[in-house]
N, C-alpha and C positions, 0 to 999 in steps of 0.2 A: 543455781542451775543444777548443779550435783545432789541437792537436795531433794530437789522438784522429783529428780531421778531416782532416786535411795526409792523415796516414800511412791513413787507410781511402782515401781520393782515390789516394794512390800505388798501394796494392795492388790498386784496383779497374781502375787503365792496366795494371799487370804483369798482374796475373790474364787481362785481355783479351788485352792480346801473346802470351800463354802459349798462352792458344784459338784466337786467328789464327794463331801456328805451327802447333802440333797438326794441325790443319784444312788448311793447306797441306801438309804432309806427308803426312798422310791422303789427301788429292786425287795427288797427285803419285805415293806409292805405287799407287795403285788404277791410273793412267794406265800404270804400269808394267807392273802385273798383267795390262793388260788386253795391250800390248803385246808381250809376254812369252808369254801364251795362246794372241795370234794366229801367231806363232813357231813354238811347241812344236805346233799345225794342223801348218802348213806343213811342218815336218820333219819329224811321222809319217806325213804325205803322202810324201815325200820317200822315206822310208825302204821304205815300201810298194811304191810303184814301184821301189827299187829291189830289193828282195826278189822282183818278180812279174820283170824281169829278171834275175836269177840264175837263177832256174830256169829260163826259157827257154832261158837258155845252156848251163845244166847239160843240159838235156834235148839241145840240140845235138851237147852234145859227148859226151853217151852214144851216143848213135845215131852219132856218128861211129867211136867207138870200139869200138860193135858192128860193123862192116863194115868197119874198117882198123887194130885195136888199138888198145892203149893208148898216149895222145901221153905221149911220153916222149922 
């Protein structure tokens, strides 16, 4: 009977360690994601800008190329 008890005591510590991992990973993940989300903003930002600059360039260098040819 004393034994039944040792070993339900043991696995009721492991059980809990098991959940407090779990649980910090879970957090730690999420802190990542969120991370990671703020990121992926800022580089579609990124990328935006610079898409709205290529075409102003492009458009430059059309109209340059309408009135002095093709730079080549």
């Amino acid at each position: 009977d004393d034994r039944y008890w040792v070993r339900r005591k043991k696995n009721n510590v492991a059980a809990k360690r098991s959940r407090d991992a779990r649980r910090l990973k879970e957090n730690q993940i999420a802190i990542r994601a969120g991370f990671l989300e703020k990121e992926n903003s800022a580089l579609r930002m990124e990328v935006a800008d610079l898409r709205r600059e290529l075409g102003r360039t492009k458009n430059i260098v059309a109209k340059y190329e309408t009135s002095h040819g093709p730079l080549e």
